[in-house]
C-alpha positions as CSV (number, residue, x, y, z in Angstrom):
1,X,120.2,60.8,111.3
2,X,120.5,60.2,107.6
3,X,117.8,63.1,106.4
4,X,119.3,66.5,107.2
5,X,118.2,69.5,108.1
6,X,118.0,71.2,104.6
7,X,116.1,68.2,103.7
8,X,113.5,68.1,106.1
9,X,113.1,71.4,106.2
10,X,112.1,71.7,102.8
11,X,109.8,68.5,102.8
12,X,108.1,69.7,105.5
13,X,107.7,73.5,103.6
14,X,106.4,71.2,100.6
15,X,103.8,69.9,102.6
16,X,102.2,72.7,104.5
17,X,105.0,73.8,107.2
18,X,103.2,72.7,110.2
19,X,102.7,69.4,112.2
20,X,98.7,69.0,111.3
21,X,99.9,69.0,108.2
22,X,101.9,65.7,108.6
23,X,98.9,64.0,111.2
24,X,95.8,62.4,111.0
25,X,93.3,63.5,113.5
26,X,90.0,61.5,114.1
27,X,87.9,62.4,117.3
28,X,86.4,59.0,119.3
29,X,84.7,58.5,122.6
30,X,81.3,60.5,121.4
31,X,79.4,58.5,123.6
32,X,81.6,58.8,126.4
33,X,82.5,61.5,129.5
34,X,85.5,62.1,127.9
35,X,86.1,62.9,124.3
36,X,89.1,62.4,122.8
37,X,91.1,62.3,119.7
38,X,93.6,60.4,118.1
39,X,96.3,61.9,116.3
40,X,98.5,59.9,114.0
41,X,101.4,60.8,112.1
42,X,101.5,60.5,108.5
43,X,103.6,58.0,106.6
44,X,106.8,55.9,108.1
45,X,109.4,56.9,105.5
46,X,112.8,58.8,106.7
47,X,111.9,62.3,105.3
48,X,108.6,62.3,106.4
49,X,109.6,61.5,110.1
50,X,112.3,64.1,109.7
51,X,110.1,66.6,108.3
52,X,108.1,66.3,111.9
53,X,111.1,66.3,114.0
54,X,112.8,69.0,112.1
55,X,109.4,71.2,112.4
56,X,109.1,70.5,116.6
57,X,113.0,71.5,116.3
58,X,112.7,74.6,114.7
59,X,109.2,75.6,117.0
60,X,111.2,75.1,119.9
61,X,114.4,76.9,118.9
62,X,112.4,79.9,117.8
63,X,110.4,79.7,121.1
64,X,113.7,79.5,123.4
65,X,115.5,82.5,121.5
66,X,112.5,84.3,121.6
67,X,113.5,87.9,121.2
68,X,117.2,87.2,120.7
69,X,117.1,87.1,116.8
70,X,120.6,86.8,116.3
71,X,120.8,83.6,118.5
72,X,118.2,82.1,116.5
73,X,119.7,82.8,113.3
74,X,123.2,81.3,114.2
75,X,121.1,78.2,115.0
76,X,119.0,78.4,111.5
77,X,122.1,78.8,109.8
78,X,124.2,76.6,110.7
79,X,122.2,73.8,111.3
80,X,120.9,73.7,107.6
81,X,124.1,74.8,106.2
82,X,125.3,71.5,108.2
83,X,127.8,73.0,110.3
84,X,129.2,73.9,113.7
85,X,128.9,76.9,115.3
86,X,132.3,77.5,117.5
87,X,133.4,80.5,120.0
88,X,131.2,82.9,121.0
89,X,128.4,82.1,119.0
90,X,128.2,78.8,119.5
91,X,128.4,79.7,123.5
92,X,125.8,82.0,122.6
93,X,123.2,79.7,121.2
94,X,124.2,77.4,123.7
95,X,122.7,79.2,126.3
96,X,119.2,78.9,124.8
97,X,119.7,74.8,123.6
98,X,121.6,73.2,126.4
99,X,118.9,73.3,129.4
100,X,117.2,70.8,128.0
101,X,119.2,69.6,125.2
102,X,122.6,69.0,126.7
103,X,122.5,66.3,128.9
104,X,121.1,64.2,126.4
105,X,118.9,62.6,128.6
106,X,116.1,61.0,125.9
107,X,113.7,60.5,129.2
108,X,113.7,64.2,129.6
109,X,113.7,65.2,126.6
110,X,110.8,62.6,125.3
111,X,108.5,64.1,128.1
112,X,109.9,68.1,126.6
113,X,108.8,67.0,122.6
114,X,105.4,65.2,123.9
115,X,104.3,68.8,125.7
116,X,105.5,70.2,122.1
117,X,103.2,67.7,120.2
118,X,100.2,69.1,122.3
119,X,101.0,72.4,121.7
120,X,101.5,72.5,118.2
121,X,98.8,70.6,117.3
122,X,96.4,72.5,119.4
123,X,97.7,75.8,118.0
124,X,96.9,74.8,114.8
125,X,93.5,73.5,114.7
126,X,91.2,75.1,112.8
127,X,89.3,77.8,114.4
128,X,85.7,76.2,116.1
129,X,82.2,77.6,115.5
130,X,81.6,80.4,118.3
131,X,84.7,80.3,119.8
132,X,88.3,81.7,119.8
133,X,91.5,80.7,120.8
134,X,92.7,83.8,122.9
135,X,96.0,82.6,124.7
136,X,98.1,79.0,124.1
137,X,101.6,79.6,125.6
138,X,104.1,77.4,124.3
139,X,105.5,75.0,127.0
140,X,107.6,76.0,129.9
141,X,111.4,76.0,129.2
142,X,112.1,73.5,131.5
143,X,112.2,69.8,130.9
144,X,111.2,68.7,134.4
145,X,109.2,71.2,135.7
146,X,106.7,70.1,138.7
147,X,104.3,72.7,137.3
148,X,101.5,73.1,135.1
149,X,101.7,72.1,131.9
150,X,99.5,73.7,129.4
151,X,96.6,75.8,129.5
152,X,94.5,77.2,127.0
153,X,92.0,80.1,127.2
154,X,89.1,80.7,124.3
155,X,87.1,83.4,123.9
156,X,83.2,81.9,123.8
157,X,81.1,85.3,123.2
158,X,77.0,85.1,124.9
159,X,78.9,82.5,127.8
160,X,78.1,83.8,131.2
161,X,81.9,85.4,131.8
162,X,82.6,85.3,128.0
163,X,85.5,83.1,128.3
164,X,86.6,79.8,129.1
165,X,89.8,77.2,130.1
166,X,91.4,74.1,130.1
167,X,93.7,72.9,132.3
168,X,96.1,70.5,130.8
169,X,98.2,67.7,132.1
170,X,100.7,66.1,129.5
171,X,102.5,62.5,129.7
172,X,104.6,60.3,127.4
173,X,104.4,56.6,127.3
174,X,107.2,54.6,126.3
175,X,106.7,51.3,128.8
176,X,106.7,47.5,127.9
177,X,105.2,46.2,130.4
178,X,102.3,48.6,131.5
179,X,99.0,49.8,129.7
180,X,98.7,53.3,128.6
181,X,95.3,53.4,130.8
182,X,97.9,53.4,134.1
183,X,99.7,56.4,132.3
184,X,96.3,57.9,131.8
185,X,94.4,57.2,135.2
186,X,97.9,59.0,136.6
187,X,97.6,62.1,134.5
188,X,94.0,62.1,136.0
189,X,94.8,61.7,139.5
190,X,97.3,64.2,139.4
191,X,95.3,67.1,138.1
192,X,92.7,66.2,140.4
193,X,95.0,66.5,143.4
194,X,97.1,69.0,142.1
195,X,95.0,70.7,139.7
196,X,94.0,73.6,142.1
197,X,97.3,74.6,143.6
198,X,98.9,74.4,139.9
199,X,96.1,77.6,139.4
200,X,98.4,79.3,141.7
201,X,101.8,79.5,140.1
202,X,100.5,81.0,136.7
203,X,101.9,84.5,136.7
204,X,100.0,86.9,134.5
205,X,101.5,90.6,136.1
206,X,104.2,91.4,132.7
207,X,100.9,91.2,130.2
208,X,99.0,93.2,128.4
209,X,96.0,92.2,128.8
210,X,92.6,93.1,127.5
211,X,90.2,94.2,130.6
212,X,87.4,91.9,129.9
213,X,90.0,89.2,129.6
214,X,92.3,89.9,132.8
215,X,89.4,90.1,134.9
216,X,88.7,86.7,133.3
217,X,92.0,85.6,134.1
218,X,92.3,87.3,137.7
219,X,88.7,85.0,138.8
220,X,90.4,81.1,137.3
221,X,91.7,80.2,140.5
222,X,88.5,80.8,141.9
223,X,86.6,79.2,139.1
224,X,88.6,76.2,139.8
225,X,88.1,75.7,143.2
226,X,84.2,76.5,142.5
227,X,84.3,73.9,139.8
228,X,82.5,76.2,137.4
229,X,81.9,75.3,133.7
230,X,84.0,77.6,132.7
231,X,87.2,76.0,134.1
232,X,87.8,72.5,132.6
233,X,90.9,70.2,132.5
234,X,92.9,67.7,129.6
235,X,94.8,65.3,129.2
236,X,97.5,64.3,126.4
237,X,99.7,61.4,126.2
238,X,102.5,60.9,123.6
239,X,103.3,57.2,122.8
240,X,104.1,54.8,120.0
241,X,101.9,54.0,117.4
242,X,102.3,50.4,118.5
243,X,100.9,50.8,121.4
244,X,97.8,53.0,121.0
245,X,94.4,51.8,122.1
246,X,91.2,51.4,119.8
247,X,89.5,52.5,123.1
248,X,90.7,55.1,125.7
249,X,89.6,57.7,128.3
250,X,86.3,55.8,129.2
251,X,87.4,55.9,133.0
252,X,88.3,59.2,133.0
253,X,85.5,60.7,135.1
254,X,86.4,58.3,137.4
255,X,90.0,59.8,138.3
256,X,89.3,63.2,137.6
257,X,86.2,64.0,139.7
258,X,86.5,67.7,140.8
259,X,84.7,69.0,137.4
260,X,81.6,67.3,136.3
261,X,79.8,69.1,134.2
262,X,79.5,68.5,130.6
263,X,81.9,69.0,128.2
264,X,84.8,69.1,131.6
265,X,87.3,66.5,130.4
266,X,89.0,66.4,127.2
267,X,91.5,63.8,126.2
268,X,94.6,63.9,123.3
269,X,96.7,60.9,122.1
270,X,99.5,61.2,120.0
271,X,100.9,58.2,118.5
272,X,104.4,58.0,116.9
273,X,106.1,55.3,115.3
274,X,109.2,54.7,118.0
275,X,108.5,57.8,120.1
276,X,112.4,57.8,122.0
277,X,114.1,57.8,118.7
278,X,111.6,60.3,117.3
279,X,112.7,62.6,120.1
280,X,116.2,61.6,119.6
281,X,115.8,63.1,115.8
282,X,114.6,66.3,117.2
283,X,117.3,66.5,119.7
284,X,119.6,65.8,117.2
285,X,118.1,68.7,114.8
286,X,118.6,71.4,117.8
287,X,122.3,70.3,118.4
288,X,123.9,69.3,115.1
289,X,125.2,72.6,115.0
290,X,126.9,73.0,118.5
């Protein structure tokens, strides 16, 4: 890594702080099922690539500290001051980086920054006529969890429950041989098959939640299972920029065939000039200083 972390940092603050601001999204498929966008990165110099790395970094060190401010300011610190953390503290932030940072396994952790590239540039979109983005959780702390992926709930006000979802099912693509469409017809599949019981392991008890909303919440199983147009699923795939389609998520409908009502599938595509080593720079932000 030859940009470091002070560097990036600040080139990413120059341009705006968050990831939309270093992408280009453009929606396609109008005409199809399933709309979908493409989002591109901006620019293929060193510190702009870094400035995206360090910002997934630092969104996912702040997420897996959490509450524990003093972890995530040994991290900060040390990481732009371009040094190690040793004894206790670095045990201490090392609790929070190593479950999915340690092993260094790039497979793992390519799959952990592609659910981050949905979820940051989801958060971040600007706000849609008549509706509200009411809860985006940031992605589970695992690297290969079997469950659910993402799910976002908006607020529509005049809808018929006055909310709605989207189920979401994330996948990288890094292959040589293979098409993204086989990537994409087995995101598909899988929330098809699995879509329902993955209803089941959100856990909602520890929130504060408003009433209108948890009675919203308490019914999505069963909105699921009744296919109502309130409960809808996604799909994202992270890949590189070499191998993005013109054309994508036409058979879509054809895979996922549980919810077909209009507006039920939704497709994302991220595309990243050398996606592995991309994650590798991330990966390489969150442990420089252990």
């Amino acid at each position: 890594m030859t940009v470091t972390a002070q560097q990036a940092m600040e080139h990413a603050r120059a341009a705006g702080g968050r990831l939309v601001d270093l992408t280009h999204r453009e929606s396609r498929g109008q005409e199809q099922v399933c709309r979908w966008d493409m989002v591109v990165t901006l620019g293929q110099e060193p510190v702009e690539r870094a400035a995206a790395a360090w910002i997934i970094a630092h969104e996912i060190m702040k997420a897996r500290t959490d509450l524990d401010d003093l972890g995530y300011q040994l991290w900060r610190e040390h990481v732009l001051a371009g040094t190690k953390l040793g004894g206790l503290d670095r045990e201490h932030v090392l609790l929070h980086a190593s479950p999915v940072f340690e092993a260094n396994d790039i497979t793992g952790v390519t799959g952990y920054v592609g659910e981050w590239l949905w979820y940051l540039l989801t958060r971040d979109l600007p706000p849609e006529p008549g509706r509200s983005v009411e809860i985006l959780d940031p992605p589970k702390s695992a690297v290969n969890d079997g469950g659910p992926d993402g799910l976002v709930i908006h607020r529509v006000p005049g809808s018929e429950l006055g909310f709605d979802f989207r189920l979401w099912e994330m996948k990288k693509f890094t292959g040589k041989a293979a098409k993204p469409a086989a990537t994409l017809r087995e995101a598909w599949q899988q929330l098809n098959n699995e879509g329902a019981r993955y209803m089941g392991q959100f856990s909602w008890g520890g929130r504060a939640l408003a009433p209108d909303l948890r009675l919203f919440i308490g019914s999505m199983p069963r909105q699921w299972v009744d296919r109502k147009e309130s409960s809808n699923g996604g799909v994202s795939i992270a890949l590189n920029a070499a191998d993005a389609p013109d054309t994508a998520f036409d058979r879509s409908h054809l895979h996922f065939t549980t919810h077909t009502h209009p507006g039920a599938l939704q497709g994302l595509m991220v595309a990243i000039d050398d996606l592995e080593n991309f994650a590798k720079d991330v990966r390489g932000y969150v442990w420089s200083a252990l």
